[in-house]
C-alpha positions in Angstrom: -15.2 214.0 -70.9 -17.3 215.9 -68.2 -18.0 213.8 -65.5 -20.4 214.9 -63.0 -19.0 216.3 -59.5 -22.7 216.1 -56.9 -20.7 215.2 -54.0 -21.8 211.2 -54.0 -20.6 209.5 -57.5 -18.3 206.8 -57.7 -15.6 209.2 -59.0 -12.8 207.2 -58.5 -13.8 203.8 -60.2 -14.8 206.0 -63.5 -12.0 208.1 -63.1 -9.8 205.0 -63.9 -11.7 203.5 -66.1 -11.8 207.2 -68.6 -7.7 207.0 -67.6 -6.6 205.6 -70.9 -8.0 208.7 -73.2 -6.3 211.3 -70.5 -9.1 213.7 -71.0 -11.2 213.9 -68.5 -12.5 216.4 -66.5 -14.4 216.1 -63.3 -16.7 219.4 -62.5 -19.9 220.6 -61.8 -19.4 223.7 -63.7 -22.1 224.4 -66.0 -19.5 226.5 -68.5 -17.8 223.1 -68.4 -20.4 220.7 -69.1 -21.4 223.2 -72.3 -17.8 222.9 -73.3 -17.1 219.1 -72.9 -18.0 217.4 -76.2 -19.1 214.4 -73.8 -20.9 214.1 -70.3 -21.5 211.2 -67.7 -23.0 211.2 -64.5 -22.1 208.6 -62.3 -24.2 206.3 -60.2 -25.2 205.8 -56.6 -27.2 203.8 -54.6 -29.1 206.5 -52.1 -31.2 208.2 -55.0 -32.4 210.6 -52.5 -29.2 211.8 -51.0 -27.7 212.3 -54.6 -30.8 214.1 -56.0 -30.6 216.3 -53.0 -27.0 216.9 -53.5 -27.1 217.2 -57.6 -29.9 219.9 -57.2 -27.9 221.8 -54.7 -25.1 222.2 -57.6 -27.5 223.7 -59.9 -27.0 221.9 -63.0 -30.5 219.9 -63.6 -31.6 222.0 -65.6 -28.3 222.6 -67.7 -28.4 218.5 -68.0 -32.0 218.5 -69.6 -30.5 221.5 -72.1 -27.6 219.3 -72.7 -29.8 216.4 -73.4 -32.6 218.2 -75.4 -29.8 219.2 -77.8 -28.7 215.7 -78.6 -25.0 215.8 -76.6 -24.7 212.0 -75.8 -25.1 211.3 -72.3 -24.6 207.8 -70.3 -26.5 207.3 -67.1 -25.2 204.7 -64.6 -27.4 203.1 -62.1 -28.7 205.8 -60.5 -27.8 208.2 -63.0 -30.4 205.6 -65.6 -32.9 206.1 -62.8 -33.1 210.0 -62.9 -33.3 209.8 -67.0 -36.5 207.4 -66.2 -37.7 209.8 -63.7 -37.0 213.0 -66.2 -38.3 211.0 -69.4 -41.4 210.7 -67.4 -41.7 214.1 -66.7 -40.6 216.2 -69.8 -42.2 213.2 -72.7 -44.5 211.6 -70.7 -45.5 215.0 -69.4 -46.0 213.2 -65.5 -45.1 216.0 -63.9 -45.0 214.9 -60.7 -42.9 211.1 -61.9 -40.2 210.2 -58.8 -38.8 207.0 -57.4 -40.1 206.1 -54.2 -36.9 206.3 -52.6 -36.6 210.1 -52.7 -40.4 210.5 -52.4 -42.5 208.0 -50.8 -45.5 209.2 -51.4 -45.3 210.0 -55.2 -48.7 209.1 -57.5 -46.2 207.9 -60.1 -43.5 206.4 -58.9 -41.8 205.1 -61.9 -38.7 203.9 -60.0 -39.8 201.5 -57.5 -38.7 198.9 -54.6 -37.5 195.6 -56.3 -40.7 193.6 -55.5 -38.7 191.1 -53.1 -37.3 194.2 -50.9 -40.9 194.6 -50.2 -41.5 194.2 -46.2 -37.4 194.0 -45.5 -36.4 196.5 -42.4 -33.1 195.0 -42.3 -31.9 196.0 -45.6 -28.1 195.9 -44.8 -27.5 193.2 -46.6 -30.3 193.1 -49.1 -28.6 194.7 -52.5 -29.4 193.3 -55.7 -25.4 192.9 -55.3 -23.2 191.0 -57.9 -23.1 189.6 -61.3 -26.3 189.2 -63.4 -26.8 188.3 -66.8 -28.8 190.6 -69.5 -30.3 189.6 -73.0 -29.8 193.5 -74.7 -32.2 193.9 -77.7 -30.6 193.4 -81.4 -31.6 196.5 -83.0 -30.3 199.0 -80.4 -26.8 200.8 -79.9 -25.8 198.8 -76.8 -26.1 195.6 -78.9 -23.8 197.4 -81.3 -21.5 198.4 -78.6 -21.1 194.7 -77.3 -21.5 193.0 -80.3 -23.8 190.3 -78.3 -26.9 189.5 -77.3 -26.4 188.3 -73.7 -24.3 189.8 -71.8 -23.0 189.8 -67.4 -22.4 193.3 -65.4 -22.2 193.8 -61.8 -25.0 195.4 -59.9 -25.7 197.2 -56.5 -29.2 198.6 -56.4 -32.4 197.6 -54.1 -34.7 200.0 -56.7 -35.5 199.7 -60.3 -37.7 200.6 -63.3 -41.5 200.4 -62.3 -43.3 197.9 -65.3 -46.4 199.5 -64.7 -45.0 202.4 -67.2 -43.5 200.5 -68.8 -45.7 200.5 -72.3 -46.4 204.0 -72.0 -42.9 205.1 -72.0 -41.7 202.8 -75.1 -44.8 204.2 -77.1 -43.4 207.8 -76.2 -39.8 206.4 -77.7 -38.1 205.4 -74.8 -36.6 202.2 -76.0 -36.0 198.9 -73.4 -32.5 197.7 -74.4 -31.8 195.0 -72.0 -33.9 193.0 -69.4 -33.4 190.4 -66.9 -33.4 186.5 -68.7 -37.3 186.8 -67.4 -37.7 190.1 -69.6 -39.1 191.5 -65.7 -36.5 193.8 -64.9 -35.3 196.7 -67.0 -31.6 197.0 -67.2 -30.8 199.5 -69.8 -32.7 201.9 -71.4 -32.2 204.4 -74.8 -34.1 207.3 -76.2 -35.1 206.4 -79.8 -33.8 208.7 -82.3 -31.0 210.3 -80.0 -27.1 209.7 -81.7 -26.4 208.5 -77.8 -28.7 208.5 -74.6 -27.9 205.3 -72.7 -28.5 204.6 -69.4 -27.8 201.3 -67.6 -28.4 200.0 -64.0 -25.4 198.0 -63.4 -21.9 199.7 -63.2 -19.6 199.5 -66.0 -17.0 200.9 -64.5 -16.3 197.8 -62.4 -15.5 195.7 -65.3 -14.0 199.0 -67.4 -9.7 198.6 -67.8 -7.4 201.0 -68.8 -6.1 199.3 -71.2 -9.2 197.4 -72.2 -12.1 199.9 -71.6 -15.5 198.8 -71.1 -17.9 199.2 -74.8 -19.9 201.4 -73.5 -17.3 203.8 -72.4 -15.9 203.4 -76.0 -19.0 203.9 -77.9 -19.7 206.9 -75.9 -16.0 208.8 -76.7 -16.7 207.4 -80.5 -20.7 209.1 -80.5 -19.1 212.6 -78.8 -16.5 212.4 -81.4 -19.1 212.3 -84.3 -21.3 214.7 -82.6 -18.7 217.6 -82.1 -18.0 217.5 -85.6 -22.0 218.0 -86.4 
């Protein structure tokens, strides 16, 4: 398992939770990324800092190779935002898609401020921070992996997936596979016809054991399993 080294991940969280399988490799080697039969890049909450950061190390455009040639990859938090931001860009073909938070000014800012952070200065305390519930849709892989339709993860974000793209992207295959109980905010996303391309805004890891690790985790190790052997 190659998990992603760009200097601002919550390493030490996934570390544990990937502990029970004892293969895991934390890098930002591209040689190593090609070799892993898996890959996960961790999530943040200051997209700009990280996107900075993961640029510096080079391997963007070794993760859209990666991608392109169907190695299953799980985003988390802000790793889910940067898949919007590149689905956006590469399907969509909006070249110039961004979250506001790295670029304020963007024409197409597909990741946007949450609309109640709007106007907040103070935003010390103004997370979305905590448990939330999540209905996941029946016919894709993370309802597989959980094995139910409503589910509760912990979140820390103050940005999320902008609804204004919203039917554009899922006519271009990206599928919605879990929402708020409103249906307003997008929680987890997939790429149709990929064996595994997940990407989820709440953190898994918080709730992942080593000795009971979290579905997602699981159905990822299962998915890189079947793929290596392609």
């Amino acid at each position: 398992i190659a998990v992603i080294d760009y200097g601002v991940g919550n390493l030490f969280s996934l570390s544990s939770s990937l502990a029970i399988w004892g293969w895991k490799k934390v890098t930002r080697s591209a040689r190593e990324l090609d070799e892993a039969s898996h890959i996960i890049l961790p999530g943040v909450g200051a997209f700009g800092d990280a996107m900075e950061k993961l640029a510096s190390t080079g391997l963007v455009p070794e993760l859209e190779r990666q991608a392109e040639n169907g190695k299953p990859l799980l985003g988390i938090c802000l790793g889910m935002q940067m898949a919007i931001v590149e689905f956006a860009r590469h399907v969509l073909d909006i070249r110039d898609a961004h979250s506001i938070e790295l670029d304020p000014q963007t024409a197409h800012p597909v990741i946007h401020l949450m609309p109640d952070q709007n106007g907040v200065t103070d935003i010390g305390g103004t997370l979305r921070l905590g448990s939330y519930p999540c209905i996941l849709g029946k016919d894709t892989k993370a309802y597989q992996l959980y094995g139910t339709e409503k589910i509760a993860e912990r979140h820390r974000h103050r940005y999320e997936f902008n609804n204004d793209y919203r039917e554009d992207m899922e006519k271009a295959g990206l599928v919605i596979a879990g929402t708020s109980l409103d249906g307003k905010l997008v929680e987890a996303i997939e790429v149709k016809d990929h064996d595994f391309y997940i990407g989820v805004q709440f953190h898994p890891e918080f709730k992942s054991r080593p000795n009971r690790p979290h579905p997602l985790f699981t159905g990822l190790v299962h998915a890189a399993i079947l793929h290596s052997q392609k």
